[in-house]
N, C-alpha and C positions, 0 to 999 in steps of 0.2 A: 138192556135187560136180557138176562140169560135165561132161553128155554131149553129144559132136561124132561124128559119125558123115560116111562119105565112101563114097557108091555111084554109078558109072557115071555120073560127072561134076555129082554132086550134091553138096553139103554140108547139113549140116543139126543143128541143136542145139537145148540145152534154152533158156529164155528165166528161168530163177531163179537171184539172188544172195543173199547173206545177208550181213547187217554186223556190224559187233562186239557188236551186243547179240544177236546167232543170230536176228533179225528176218529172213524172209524175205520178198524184193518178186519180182516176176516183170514181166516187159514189159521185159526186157536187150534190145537187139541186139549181138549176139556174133560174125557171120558180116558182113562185109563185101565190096564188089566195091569193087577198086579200078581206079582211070580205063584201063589199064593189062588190064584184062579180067581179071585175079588175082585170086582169094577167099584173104582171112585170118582165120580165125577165131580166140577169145579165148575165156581161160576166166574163170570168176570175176566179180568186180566190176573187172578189171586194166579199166585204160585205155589202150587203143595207140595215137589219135588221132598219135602223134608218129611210131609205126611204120609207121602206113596213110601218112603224111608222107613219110617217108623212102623207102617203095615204092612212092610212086603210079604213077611213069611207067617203071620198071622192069619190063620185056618179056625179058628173057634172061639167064641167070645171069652171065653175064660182064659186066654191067652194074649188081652189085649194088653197093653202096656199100663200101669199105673202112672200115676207122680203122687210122688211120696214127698212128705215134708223133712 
């Protein structure tokens, strides 16, 4: 279980994943800044590299990406 906590402009989380055999590692980074001055943090062993992508230079919500049909 991933803990993500958010106080007075902080983030901050747990640093432990576990894999299909219930093996637990620790030394995740889970919380990221993106270029963009945005923290996104992630739970699990999930990989966003493709969402920190997609949000890097995204400053304003009216500038977020669509998908379009």
């Amino acid at each position: 279980m991933t803990t993500i906590a958010y106080a007075r402009g902080t983030m901050a989380c747990d640093s432990a994943w576990g894999d299909t055999n219930d093996a637990c590692q620790t030394l995740l980074t889970k919380v990221f800044r993106l270029s963009s001055g945005a923290v996104i943090g992630e739970s699990g062993d999930n990989d966003s590299r493709h969402v920190r992508l997609l949000l890097d230079k995204v400053k304003t919500f009216d500038k977020m990406p669509l998908l379009l049909n």
